[in-house]
ZAMARGU-4260 file (C-alpha; in steps of 0.2 Angstrom, whole numbers, plus 5000, padded with zeros to 4 digits):
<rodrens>
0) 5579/5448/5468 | 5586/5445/5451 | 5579/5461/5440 | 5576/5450/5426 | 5561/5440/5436
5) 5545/5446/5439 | 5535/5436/5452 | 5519/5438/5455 | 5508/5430/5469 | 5491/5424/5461
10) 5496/5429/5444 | 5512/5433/5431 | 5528/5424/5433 | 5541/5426/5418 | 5550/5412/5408
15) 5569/5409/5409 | 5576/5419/5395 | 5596/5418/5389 | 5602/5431/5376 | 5597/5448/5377
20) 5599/5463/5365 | 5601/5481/5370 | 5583/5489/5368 | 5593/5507/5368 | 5601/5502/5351
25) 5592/5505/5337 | 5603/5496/5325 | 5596/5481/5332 | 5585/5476/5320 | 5573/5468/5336
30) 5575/5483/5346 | 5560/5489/5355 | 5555/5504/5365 | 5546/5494/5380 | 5556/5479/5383
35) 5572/5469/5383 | 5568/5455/5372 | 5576/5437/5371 | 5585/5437/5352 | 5573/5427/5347
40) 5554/5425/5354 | 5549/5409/5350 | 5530/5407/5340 | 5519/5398/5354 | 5519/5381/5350
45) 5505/5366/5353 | 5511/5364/5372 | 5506/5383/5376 | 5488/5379/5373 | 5487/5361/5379
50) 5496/5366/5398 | 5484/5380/5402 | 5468/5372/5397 | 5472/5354/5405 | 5477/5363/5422
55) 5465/5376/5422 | 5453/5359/5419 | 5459/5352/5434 | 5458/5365/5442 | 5438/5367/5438
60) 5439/5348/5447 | 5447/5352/5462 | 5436/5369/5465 | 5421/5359/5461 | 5428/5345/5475
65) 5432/5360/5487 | 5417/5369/5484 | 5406/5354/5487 | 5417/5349/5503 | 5411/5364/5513
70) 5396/5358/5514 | 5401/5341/5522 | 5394/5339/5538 | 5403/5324/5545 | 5419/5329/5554
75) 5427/5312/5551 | 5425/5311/5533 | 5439/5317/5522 | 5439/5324/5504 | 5442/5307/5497
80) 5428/5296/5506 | 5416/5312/5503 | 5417/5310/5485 | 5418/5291/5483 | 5401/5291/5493
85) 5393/5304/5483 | 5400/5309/5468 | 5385/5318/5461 | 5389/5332/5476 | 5401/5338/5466
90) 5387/5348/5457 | 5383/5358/5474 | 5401/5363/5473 | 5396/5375/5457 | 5392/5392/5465
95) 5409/5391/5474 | 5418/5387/5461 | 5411/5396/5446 | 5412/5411/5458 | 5429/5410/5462
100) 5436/5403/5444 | 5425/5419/5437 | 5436/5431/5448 | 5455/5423/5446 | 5449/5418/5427
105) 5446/5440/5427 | 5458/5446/5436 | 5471/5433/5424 | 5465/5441/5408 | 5466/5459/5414
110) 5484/5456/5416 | 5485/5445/5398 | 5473/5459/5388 | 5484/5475/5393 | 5502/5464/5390
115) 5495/5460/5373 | 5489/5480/5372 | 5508/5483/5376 | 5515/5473/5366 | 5523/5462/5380
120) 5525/5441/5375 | 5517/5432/5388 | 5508/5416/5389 | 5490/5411/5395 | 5484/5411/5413
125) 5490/5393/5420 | 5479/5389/5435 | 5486/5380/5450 | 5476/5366/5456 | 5476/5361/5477
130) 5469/5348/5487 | 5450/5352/5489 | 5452/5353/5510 | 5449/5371/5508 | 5447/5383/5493
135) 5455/5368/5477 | 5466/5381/5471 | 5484/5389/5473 | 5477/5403/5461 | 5487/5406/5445
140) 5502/5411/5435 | 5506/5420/5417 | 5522/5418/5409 | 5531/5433/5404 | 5546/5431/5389
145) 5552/5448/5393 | 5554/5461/5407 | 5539/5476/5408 | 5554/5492/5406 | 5540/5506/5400
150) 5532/5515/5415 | 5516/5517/5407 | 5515/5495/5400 | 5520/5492/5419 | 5505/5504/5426
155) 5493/5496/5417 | 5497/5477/5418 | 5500/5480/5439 | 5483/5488/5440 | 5474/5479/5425
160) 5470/5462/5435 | 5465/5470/5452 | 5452/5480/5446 | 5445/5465/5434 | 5445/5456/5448
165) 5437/5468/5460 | 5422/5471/5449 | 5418/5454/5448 | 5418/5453/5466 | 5410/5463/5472
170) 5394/5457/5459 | 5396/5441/5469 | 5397/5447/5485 | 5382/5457/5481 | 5373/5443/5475
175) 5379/5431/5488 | 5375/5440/5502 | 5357/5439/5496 | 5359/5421/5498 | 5367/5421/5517
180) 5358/5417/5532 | 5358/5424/5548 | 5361/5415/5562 | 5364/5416/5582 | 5383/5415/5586
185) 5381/5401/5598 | 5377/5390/5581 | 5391/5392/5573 | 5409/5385/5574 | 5427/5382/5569
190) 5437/5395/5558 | 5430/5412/5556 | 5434/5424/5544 | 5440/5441/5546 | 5429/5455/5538
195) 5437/5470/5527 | 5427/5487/5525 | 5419/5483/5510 | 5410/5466/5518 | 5404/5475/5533
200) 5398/5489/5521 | 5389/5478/5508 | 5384/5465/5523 | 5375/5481/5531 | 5365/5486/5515
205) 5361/5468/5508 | 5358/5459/5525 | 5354/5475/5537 | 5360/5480/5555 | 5362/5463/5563
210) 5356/5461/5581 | 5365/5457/5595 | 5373/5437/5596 | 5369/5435/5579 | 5382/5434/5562
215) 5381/5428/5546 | 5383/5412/5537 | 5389/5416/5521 | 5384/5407/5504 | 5397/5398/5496
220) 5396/5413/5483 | 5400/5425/5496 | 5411/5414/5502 | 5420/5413/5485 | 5419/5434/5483
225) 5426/5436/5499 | 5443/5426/5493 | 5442/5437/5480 | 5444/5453/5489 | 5457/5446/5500
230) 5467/5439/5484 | 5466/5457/5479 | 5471/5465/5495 | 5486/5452/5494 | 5490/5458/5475
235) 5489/5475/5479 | 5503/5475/5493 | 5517/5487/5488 | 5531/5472/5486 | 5542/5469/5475
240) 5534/5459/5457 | 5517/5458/5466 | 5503/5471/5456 | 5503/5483/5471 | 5522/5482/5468
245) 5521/5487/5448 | 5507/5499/5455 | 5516/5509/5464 | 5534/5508/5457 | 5525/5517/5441
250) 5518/5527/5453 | 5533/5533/5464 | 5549/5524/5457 | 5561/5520/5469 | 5550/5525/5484
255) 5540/5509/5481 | 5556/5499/5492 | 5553/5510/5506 | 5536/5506/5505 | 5539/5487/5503
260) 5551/5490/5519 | 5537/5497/5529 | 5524/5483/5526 | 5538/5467/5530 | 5537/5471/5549
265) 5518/5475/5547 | 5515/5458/5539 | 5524/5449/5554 | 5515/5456/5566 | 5498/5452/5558
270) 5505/5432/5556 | 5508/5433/5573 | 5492/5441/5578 | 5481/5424/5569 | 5491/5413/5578
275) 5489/5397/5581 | 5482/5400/5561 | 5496/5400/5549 | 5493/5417/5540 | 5498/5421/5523
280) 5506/5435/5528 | 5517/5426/5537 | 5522/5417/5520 | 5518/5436/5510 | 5534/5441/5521
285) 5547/5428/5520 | 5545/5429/5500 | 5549/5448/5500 | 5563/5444/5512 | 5570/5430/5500
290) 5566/5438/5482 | 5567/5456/5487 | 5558/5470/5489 | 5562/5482/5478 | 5556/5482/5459
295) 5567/5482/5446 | 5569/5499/5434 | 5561/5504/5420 | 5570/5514/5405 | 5560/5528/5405
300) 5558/5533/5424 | 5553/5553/5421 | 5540/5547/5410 | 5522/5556/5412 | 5508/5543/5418
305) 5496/5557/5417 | 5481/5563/5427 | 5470/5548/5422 | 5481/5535/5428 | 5486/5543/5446
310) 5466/5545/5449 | 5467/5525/5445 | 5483/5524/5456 | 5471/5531/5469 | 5457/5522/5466
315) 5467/5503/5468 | 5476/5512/5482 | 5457/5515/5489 | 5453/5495/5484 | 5467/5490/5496
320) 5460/5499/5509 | 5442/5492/5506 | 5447/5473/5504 | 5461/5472/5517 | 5455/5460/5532
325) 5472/5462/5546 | 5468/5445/5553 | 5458/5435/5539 | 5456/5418/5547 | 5453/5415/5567
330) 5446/5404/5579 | 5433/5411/5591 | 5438/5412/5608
</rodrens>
């Protein structure tokens, strides 16, 4: 991967950027101690306010449509019909979508607050909008003008949005376990979803010990919470520009690529294990394998994070643990 990228799954992707100055060379009357910044940083212009907000707009839309979808009963109806012949459903899509929007919109602006913290040039959250069969989203991206080269900035945009994102839900799931039923196994079908630690621990408190043939139907805001924990999970990867990648590249330099190597054959053999379901670890591991694994360097590498930040290193390395599910989505045999 080109060093000058950062790519970032759900959330940060950087602009192109041309001419570059020499951070190291304080001459320069532009030079700064974090990053290598274009010559010239443009002033955000009107198009910087109106793309976010008409995407993430549409993307309100499509989560709404999605949300409202999962509750379709008719196996021959698409998305489309669904809507022309009710459109006031879209209204039962609401908990879904509010849930799910309220985690990527937090988890977004953990990154954007702490860049601004640092000093880092970087757009607003642009959401992805996607057809409304499923979840109505592709998640989102931020813009960065310049590369994060300062240990500490890189530690704490990486982990910034993980934990945002984690708090918020788990408050849902919480709350959206309240609202799932429980049901006998035998009335349930099609895909079923896998479930981390932190469901089945939360699942036992909220909803109890479940007897014997029975499982639970999840509420569409459980539903929602449980994206997020796998969208963090998916973050919190050790590869390349995704968070866990930032994460632990602050945390053990260039150990981090030995890392990211260890997980590419983990990945494949968990895509193998959801077949006939197209997992995203399938498509998690042929972008490490195109864009590369490693992280790119910063200019202070023997800088101190300090206690506080490796118990927080810990703490999203204990998140990942909790919110991983090693085969998300199957089919019951």
């Amino acid at each position: 991967m080109d060093d000058d990228h950062q790519q970032h799954l759900f959330s940060e992707r950087p602009a192109e950027y041309d001419r570059r100055i020499d951070v190291t060379d304080s001459r320069h009357p532009s030079a700064h101690p974090l990053l290598l910044l274009d010559e010239e940083i443009r002033a955000p212009g009107l198009s910087d306010y109106v793309v976010p907000l008409g995407l993430f707009l549409v993307t309100v839309f499509t989560t709404l449509w999605a949300g409202a979808f999962q509750a379709n009963t008719n196996p021959f109806q698409g998305p489309w019909a669904f809507l022309m012949d009710n459109p006031a459903a879209l209204w039962n899509g609401v908990p879904f979508a509010a849930t799910l929007l309220g985690i990527l919109v937090t988890h977004e602006m953990g990154h954007y607050v702490l860049s601004r913290m640092h000093g880092v040039p970087t757009t607003l959250p642009m959401f992805i909008p996607g057809p409304p069969h499923f979840i109505g989203t592709f998640g989102a991206i931020i813009r960065m003008r310049s590369p994060i080269l300062n240990r500490k900035a890189l530690f704490d945009i990486g982990v910034a949005g993980p934990i945002a994102g984690f708090v918020v839900a788990v408050a849902a799931l919480v709350f959206g376990m309240q609202m799932s039923r429980v049901v006998m196994v035998e009335s349930t079908y099609g895909m079923q979803l896998g479930e981390p630690l932190l469901l089945q621990g939360i699942a036992w408190l909220v909803v109890g010990p479940l007897p014997a043939g029975y499982d639970v139907v999840l509420h569409p805001m459980a539903f929602a919470a449980w994206l997020g924990l796998f969208i963090t999970s998916l973050n919190l990867i050790p590869i390349g520009q995704l968070d866990g990648g930032h994460v632990a590249y602050a945390l053990w330099g260039r150990r981090q690529r030995t890392m990211a190597l260890a997980m590419v054959p983990i990945l494949i053999v968990l895509g193998i294990a959801s077949l006939p379901i197209v997992s995203p670890y399938f498509l998690l591991a042929f972008m490490a394998i195109l864009l590369g694994l490693g992280h790119p360097p910063v200019l202070d590498p023997e800088a101190v994070l300090g206690r506080t930040r490796v118990w927080i290193g810990w703490f999203a390395l204990a998140m990942f643990v909790l919110t991983f599910s090693p085969v998300p989505f199957f089919f019951p045999k």
